[in-house]
N, C-alpha and C positions, 0 to 999 in steps of 0.2 A: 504493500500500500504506500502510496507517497508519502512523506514526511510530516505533510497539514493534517494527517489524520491521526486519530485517537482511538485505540481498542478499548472502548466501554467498559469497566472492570463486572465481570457476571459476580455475582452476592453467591458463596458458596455456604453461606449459613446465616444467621436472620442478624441480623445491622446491631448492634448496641454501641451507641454512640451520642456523644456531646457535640453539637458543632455550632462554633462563635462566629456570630457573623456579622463582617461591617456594615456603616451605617448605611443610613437609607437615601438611595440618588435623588429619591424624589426632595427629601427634606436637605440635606444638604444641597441643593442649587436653590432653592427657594431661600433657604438661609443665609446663602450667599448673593441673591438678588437682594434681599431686604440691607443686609451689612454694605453693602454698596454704596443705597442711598438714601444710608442714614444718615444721623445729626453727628455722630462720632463713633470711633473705633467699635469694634465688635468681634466678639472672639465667636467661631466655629466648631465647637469639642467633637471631637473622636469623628470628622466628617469622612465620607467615603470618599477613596483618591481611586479613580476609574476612568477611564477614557470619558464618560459622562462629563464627569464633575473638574476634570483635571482640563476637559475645552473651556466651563463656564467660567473656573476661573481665568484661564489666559486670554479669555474673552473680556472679562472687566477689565483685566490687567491692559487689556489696547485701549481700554478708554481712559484709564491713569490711577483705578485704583490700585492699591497696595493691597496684597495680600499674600503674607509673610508665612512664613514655617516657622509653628513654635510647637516643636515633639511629636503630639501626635495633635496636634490643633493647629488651626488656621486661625492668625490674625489678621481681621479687614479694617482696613483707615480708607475712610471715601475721602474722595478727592473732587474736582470740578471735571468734569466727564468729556472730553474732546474728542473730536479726529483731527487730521484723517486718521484711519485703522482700521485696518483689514481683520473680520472677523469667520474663523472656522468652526462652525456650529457641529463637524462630523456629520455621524446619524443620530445626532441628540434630537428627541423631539421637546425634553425641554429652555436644551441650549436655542433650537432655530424660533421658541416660538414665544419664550419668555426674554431673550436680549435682544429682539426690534425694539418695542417698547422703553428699553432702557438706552439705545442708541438714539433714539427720539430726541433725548435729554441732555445730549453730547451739543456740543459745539464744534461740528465740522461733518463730513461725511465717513458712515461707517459702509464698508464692502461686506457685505455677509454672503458664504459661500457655503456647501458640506460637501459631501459624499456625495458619487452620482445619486444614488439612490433616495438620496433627502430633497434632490430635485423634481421628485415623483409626489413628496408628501403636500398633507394639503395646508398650504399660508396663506392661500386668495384673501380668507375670508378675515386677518391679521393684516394684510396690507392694504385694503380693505377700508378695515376700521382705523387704522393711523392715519393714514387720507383726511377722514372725517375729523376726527378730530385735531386737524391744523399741521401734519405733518408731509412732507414733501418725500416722495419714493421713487425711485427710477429704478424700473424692474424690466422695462421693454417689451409689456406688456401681457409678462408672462404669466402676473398673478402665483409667481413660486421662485425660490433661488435659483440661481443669483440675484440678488439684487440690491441697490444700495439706499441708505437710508440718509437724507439729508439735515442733518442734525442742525437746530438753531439754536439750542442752548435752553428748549422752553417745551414746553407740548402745552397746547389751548384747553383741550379735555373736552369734557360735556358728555351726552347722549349718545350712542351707538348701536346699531342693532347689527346683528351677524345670525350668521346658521354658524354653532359650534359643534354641529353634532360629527363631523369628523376627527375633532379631540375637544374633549376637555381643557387643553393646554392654553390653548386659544383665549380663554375665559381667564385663565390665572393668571399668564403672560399679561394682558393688559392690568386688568388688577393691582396685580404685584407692584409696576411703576406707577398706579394712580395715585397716590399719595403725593405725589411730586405733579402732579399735573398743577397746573394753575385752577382749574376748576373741579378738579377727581374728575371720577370717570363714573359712568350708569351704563351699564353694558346689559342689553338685551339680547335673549336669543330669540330666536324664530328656525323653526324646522323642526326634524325628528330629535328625537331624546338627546340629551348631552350623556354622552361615557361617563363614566369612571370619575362619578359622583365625590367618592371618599376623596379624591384628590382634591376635586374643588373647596370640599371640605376643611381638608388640611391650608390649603390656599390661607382661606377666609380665618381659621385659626391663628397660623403665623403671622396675619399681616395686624389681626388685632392684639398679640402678644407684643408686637410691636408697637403700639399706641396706637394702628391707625383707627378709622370709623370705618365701620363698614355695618352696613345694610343688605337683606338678602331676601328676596320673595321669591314665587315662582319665576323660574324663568329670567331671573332679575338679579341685579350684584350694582351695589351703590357706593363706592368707596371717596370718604370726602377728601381735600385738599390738605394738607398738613405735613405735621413731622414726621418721620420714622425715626423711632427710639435705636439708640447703638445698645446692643447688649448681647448678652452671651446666652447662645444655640444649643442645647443640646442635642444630639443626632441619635436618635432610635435604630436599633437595629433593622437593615430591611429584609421585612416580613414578606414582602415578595418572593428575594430569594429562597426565605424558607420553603418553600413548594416540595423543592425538589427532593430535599433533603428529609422532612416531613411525609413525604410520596414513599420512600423509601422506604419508612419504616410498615406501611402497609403490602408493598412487595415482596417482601424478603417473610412479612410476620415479625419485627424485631419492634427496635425502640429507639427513636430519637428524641434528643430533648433538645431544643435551641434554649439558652438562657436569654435573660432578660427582654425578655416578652412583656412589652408596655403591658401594665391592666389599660386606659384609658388611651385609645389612639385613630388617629384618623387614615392609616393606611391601608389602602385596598387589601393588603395581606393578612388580615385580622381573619377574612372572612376563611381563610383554610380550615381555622376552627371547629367550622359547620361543614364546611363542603366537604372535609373529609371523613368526620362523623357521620357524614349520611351514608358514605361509602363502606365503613363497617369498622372504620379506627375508634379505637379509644383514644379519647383527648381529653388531656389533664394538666392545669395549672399550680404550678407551686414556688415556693420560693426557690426553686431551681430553675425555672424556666416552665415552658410550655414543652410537655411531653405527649406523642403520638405512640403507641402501638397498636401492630398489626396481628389478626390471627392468623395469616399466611390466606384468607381466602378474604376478595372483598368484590362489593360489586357495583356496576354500572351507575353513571349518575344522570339526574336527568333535570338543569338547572339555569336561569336564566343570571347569565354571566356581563350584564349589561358592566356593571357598574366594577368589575373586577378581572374585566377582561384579560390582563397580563399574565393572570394565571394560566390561562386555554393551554398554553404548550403544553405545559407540565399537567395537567389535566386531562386532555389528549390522550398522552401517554400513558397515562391508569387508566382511561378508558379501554384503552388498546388489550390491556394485559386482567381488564376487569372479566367478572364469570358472567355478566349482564350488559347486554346493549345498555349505550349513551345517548344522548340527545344534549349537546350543551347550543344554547341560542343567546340572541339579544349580541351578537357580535359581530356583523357584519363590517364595524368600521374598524377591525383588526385586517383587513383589506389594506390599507393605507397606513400600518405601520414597518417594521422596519425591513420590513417584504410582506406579500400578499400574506399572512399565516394561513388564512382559512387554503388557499388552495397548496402550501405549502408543506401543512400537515396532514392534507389527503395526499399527496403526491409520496411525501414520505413515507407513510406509514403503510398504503395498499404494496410499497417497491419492496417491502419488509413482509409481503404475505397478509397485510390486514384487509380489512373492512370497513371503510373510509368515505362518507362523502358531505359535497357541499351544501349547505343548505341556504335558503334565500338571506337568512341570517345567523349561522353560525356550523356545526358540523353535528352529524348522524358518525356512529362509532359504533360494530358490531365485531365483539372479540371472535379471533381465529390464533389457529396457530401459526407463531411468528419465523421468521427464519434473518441470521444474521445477512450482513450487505452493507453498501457505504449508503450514512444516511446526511445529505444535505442539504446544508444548514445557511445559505441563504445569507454570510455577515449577521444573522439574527442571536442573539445571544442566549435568548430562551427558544433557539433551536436546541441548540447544542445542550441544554438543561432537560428539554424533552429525549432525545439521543440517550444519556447518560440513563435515564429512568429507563429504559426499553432494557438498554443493556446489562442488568441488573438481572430480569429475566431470560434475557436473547444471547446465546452468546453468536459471539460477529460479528459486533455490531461496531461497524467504521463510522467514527464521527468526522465528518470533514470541517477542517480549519476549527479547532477548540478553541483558538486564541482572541476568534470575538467573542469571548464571555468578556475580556478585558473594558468591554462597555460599561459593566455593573461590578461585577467580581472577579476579577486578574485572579485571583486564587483558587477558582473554582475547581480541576481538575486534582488541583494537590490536598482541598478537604474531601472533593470528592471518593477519592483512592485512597485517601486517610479512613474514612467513614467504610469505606466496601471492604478495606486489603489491612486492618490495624497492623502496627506493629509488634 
């Protein structure tokens, strides 16, 4: 096999295992948007350092903030935000969709560029709403990156309406910098459902832990003009990642415990809790963390994944290996993240001997017997987390290019194989 690939380690007896895991991408960029453009310094504790989070800060950093290395924490000291500066968003969909907004506030012109593939995602409805509210964009009409943002040192704010239902991100990104608008911002949607709710949630959490005002109805987010408080972040473990690791423990029948499991949090990842309770784990909290075991048989789920979408991969993946057909919906606009998934986890898993298809909103999953083969992974990071899960049962199983996990978790193969293969 070529060298980008990864032999999936097969579970040769049930998992018992610890596994610590860094913080959460989503909370640290957002904690790193708000330390930006604050009123004064602001530390970052224990934030996650990932191709994610390691773009949004060298993204501030072109606009002139400081943000220093202290151990295992980041210090931020904002600064007055310029161009020119050339900004690389990667495949961040929080870097491309939460730093327009804050290059708005620059004085000068910012270039924001990523990945091919980030040139696919959806920004229309973010350049868009900058427009409206008094800022100048030259995109060439593309309505998607490249494009550059004409920074006047100001954003006018007001009223805006969008369709956010292609992310959530869309909603927060604006958000996030309203506080510094001259007028905030009241951001309306229109269209179908917004995603992945809990994020917005955490949104509206952090920007009010931060002093600002914010307001929230249906459909509705009113954030008033004012300070952002400087102060210090703590970064939660992300609960995301736990999926996999979590999954694990129902494949194999063993036991994993993640410690420091917020009780109280706004991250999509909470909801594993139940989705995998329904599937036949016991899930248990204690002053050790959050513990999952498995009785070696579980089965099929059948669940509307609107608001928690990121999990589908790894989800997917115990579907695959479930004793009962799946049905997971409400996710059609995982279409448009960091590859199609919906038709990327029927392509992969039928190439592996499953039972796989699309559905108008989300995937149908009918367990068969698996067989090893290279399974690709698309740059997708929660490919490769889905991969890993297969492999646990399948032996074969070639994971190609492991090394975009480096999006979220650069150490994913080595707890990985830690957790399958102990020492």
């Amino acid at each position: 096999m070529p060298s980008s690939h990864w032999s999936a380690p097969v579970a040769d007896a049930p998992v018992d295992a610890t596994v610590r895991l860094p913080g959460s991408k989503s909370m640290t960029n957002r904690a790193l948007i708000l330390a930006a453009l604050a009123d004064g310094p602001a530390r970052v504790r224990r934030p996650l350092r990932s191709r994610d989070t390691l773009l949004m800060a060298q993204a501030l950093r072109a606009l002139g903030v400081a943000i220093d290395e202290d151990g295992a924490d980041w210090r931020v000291t904002p600064a007055a935000l310029s161009g020119p500066a050339r900004v690389d968003v990667g495949l961040a969909g929080t870097v491309m969709r939460f730093l327009p907004p804050v290059a708005a506030l620059a004085d000068g012109d910012v270039a924001i560029d990523g990945d091919p593939r980030a040139r696919e995602r959806p920004m229309g409805p973010m350049i868009t709403a900058l427009r409206a509210l008094g800022t100048e964009i030259d995109d060439a009409g593309r309505g998607a990156l490249p494009f550059t943002v004409r920074g006047a040192g100001a954003v006018k704010g007001g009223t805006v309406t969008i369709d956010a239902s292609g992310s959530s991100q869309l909603v927060s990104g604006l958000l996030l910098a309203a506080p510094r608008f001259d007028e905030g911002v009241q951001v309306r949607h229109e269209g179908p459902p917004v995603p992945s709710a809990p994020h917005l949630a955490m949104t509206v959490r952090m920007l009010r832990e931060a002093g600002a005002r914010v307001e929230t109805g249906a459909d509705e987010w009113r954030v008033a003009p004012g300070p952002i408080r400087g102060r210090d972040w703590d970064i939660e473990p992300d609960l995301s990642n736990a999926a996999q690791f979590l999954g694990a423990a129902l494949v194999t029948g063993g036991r994993v415990t993640v410690p420091d499991w917020p009780a109280d949090t706004t991250q999509p990842g909470d909801a594993l809790r139940g989705l995998l309770a329904r599937m036949g784990a016991r899930v248990s909290s204690g002053p050790d963390g959050l513990t999952v075991r498995g009785t070696g048989t579980f089965e099929g789920l059948e669940a509307d994944l609107h608001e928690v979408g990121e999990l589908t991969p790894v989800l997917a993946a115990l579907a695959a290996l479930a004793s009962s057909p799946s049905r997971l919906t409400g996710i059609a606009h995982l279409r448009g993240h960091e590859t199609d998934r919906l038709a990327a986890l029927v392509r992969e898993l039928n190439a592996l001997g499953g039972d796989a298809r699309e559905l108008p909103d989300g995937l149908e999953i009918r367990p068969r017997p698996l067989h090893g083969g290279v399974f690709h992974t698309y740059d997708d990071h929660r490919m490769v987390m889905a991969a890993a899960v297969l492999g646990l049962a399948v032996p074969g199983v070639q994971v190609e290019n492991p090394a975009t996990v480096g999006k979220t978790l650069p150490e994913f193969t080595d707890l990985w194989t830690a957790m399958v293969r102990p020492a």
